[in-house]
ChimeraX commands (.cxc) that place a marker at each C-alpha (Angstrom):
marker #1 position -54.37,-50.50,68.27 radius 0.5
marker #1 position -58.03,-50.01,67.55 radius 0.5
marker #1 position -59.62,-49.98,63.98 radius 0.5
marker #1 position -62.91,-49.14,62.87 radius 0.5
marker #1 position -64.55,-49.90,59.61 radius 0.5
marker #1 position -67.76,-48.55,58.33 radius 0.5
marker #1 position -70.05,-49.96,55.40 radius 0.5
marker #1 position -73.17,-49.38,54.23 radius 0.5
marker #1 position -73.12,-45.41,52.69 radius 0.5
marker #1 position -74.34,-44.63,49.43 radius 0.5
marker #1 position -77.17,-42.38,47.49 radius 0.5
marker #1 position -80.60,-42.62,48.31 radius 0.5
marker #1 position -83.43,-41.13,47.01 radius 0.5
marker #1 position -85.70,-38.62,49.82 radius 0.5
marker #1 position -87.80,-40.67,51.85 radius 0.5
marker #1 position -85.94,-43.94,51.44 radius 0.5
marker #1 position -83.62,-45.55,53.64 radius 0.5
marker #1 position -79.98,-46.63,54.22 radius 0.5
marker #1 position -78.57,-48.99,57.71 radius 0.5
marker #1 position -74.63,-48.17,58.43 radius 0.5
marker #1 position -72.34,-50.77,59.93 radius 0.5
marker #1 position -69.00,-50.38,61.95 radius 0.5
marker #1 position -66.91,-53.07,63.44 radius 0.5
marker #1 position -64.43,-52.28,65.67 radius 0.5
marker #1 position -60.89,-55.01,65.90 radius 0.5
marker #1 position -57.64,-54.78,67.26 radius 0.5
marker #1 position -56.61,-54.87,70.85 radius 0.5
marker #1 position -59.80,-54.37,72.56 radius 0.5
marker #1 position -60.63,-55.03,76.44 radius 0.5
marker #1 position -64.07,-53.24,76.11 radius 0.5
marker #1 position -65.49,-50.47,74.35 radius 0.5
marker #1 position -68.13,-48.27,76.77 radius 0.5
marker #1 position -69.95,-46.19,73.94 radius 0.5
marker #1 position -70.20,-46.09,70.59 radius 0.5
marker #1 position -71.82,-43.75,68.05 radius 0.5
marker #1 position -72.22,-41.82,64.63 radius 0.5
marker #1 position -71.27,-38.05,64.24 radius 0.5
marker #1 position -71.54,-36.56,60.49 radius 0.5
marker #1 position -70.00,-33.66,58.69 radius 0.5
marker #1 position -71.67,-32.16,55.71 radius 0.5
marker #1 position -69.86,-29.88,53.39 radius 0.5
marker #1 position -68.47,-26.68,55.16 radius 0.5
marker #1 position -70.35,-27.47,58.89 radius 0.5
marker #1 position -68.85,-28.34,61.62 radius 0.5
marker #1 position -68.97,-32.29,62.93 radius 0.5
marker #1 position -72.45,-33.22,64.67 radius 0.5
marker #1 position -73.37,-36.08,66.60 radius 0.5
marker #1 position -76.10,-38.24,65.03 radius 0.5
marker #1 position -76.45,-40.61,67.59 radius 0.5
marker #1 position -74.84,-42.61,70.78 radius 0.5
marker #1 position -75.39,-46.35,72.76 radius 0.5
marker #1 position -74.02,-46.87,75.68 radius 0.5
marker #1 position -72.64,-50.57,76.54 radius 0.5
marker #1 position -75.96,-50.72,78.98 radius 0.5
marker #1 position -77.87,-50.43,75.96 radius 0.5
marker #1 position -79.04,-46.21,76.42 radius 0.5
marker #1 position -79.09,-43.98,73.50 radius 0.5
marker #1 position -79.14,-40.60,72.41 radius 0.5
marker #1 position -79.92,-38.84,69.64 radius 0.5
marker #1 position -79.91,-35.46,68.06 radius 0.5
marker #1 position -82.86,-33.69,67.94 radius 0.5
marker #1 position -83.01,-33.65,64.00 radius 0.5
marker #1 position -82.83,-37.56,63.73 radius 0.5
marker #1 position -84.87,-39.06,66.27 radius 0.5
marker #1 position -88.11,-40.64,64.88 radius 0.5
marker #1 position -86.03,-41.64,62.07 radius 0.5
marker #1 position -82.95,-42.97,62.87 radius 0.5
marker #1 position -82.55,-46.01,64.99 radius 0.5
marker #1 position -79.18,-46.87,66.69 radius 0.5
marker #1 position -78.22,-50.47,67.85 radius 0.5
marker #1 position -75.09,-52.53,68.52 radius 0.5
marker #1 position -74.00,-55.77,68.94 radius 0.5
marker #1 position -71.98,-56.47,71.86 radius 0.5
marker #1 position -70.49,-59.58,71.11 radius 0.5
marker #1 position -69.35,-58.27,67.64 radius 0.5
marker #1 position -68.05,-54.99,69.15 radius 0.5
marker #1 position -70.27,-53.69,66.00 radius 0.5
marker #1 position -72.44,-50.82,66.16 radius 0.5
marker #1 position -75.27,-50.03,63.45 radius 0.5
marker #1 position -77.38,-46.85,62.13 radius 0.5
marker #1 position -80.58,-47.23,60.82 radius 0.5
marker #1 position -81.71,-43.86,58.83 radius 0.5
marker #1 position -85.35,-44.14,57.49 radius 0.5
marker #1 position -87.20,-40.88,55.73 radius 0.5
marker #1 position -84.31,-39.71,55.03 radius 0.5
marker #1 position -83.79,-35.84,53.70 radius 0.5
marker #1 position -81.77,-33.89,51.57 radius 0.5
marker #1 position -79.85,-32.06,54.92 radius 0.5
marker #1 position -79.39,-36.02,55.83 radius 0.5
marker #1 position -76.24,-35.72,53.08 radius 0.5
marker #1 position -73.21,-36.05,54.90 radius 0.5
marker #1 position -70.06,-38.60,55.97 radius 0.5
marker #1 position -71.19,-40.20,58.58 radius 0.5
marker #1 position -68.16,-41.43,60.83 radius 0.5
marker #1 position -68.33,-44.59,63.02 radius 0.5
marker #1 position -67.01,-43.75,67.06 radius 0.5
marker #1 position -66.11,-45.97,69.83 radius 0.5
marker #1 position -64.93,-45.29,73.28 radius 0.5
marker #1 position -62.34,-47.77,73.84 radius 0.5
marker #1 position -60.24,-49.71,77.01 radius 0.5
marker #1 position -57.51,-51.22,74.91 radius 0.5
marker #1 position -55.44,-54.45,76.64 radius 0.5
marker #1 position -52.58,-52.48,76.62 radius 0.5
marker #1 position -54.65,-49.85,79.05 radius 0.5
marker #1 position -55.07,-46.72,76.93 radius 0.5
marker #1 position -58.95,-45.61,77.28 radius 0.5
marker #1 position -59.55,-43.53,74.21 radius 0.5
marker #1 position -61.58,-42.36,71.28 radius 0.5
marker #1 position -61.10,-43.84,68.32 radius 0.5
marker #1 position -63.36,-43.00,64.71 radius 0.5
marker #1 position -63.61,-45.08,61.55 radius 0.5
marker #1 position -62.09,-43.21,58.09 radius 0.5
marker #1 position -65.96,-42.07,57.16 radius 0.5
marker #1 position -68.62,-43.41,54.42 radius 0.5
marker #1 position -70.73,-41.19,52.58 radius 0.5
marker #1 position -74.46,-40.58,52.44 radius 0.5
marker #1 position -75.52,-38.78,49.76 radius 0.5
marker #1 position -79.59,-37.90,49.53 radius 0.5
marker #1 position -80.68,-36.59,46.31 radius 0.5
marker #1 position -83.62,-37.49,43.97 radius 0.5
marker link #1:1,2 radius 0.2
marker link #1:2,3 radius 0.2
marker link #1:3,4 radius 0.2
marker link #1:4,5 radius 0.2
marker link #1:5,6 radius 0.2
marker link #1:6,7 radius 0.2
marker link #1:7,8 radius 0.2
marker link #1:8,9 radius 0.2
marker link #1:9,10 radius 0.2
marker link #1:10,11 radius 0.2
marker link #1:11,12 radius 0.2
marker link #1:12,13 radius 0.2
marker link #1:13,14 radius 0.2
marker link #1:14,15 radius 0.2
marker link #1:15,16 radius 0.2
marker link #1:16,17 radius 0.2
marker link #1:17,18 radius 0.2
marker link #1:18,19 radius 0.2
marker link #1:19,20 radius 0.2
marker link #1:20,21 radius 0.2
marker link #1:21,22 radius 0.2
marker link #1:22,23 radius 0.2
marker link #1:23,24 radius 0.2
marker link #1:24,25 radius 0.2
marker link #1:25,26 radius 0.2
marker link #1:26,27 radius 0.2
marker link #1:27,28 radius 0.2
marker link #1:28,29 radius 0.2
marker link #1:29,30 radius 0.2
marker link #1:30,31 radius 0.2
marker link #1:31,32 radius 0.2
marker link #1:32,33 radius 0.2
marker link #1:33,34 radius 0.2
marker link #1:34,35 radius 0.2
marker link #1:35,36 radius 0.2
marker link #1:36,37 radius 0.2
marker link #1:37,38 radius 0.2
marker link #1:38,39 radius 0.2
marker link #1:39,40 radius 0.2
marker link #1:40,41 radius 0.2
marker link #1:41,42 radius 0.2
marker link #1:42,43 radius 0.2
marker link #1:43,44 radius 0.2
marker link #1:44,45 radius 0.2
marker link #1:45,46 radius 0.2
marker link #1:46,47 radius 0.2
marker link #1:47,48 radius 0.2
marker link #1:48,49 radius 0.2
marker link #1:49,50 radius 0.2
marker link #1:50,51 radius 0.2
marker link #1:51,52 radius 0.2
marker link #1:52,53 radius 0.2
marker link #1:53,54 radius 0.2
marker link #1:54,55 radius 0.2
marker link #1:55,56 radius 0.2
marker link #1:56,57 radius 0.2
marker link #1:57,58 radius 0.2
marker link #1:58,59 radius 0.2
marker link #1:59,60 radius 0.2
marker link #1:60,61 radius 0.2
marker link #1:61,62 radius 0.2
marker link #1:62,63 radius 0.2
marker link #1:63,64 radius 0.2
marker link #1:64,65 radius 0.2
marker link #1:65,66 radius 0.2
marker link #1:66,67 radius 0.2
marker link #1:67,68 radius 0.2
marker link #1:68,69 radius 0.2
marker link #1:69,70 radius 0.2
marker link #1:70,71 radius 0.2
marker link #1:71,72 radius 0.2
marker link #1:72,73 radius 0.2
marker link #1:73,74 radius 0.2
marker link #1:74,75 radius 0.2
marker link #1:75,76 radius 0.2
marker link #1:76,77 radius 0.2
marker link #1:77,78 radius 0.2
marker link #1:78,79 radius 0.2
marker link #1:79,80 radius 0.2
marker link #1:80,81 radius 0.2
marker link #1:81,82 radius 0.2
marker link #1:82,83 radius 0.2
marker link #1:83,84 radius 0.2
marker link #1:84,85 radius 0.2
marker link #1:85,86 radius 0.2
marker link #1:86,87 radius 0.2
marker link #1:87,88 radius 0.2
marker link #1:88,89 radius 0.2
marker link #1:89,90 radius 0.2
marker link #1:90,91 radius 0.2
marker link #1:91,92 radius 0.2
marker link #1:92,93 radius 0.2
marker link #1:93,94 radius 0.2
marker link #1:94,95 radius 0.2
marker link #1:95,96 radius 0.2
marker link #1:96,97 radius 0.2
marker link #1:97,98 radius 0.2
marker link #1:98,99 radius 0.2
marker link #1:99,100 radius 0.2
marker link #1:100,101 radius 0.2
marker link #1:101,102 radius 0.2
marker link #1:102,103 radius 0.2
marker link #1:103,104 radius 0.2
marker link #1:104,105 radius 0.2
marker link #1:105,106 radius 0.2
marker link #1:106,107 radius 0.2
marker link #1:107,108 radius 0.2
marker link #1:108,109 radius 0.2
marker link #1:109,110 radius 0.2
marker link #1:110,111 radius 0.2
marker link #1:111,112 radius 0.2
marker link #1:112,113 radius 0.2
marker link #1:113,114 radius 0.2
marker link #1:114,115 radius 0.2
marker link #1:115,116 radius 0.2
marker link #1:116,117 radius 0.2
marker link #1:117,118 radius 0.2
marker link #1:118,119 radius 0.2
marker link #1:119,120 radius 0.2
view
């Protein structure tokens, strides 16, 4: 019912910088947060960082400073800024949104990944 695409992954060299986009379509009423978790190779899933609809965000503690999360309401997109980016950065970085669907299902849904490699 709800699909999420993400753009914007890719390699970067340490200290440079890479923005992540996810658009969210389908049968959508409203969609109350949205976010980014990652998963690097052999750890577990991690949240990266969340907006509310109201416009609030959190982040984890190893991103803020350099990673800036926005959204854009009326294009039920959500972005991801990473600036000074490190080698521990390296990870696929999935899109989520919490979602009231028309047909009345409230629900998570998450975007197939994109990859972020850093590496000089």
């Amino acid at each position: 019912q709800v699909q999420l695409v993400e753009s914007g992954g890719g390699l970067v060299q340490p200290g440079g910088s890479l923005r992540l986009s996810c658009q969210a379509s389908g049968r959508i009423r409203s969609i109350y947060h949205m976010g980014w978790d990652r998963q690097a190779p052999g750890k577990q899933r991690e949240l990266v960082a969340r907006i509310m609809n109201g416009g609030s965000t959190n982040y984890a503690d190893s991103v803020k400073g350099r990673f800036t999360i926005s959204r854009d309401n009326a294009k039920d997109s959500v972005y991801l800024q990473m600036n000074s980016l490190k080698a521990e950065d390296t990870a696929v970085y999935f899109c989520n949104a919490y979602v009231w669907t028309i047909g009345g299902i409230i629900d998570d849904y998450w975007g197939q990944g994109t990859q972020v490699t850093v590496s000089s």
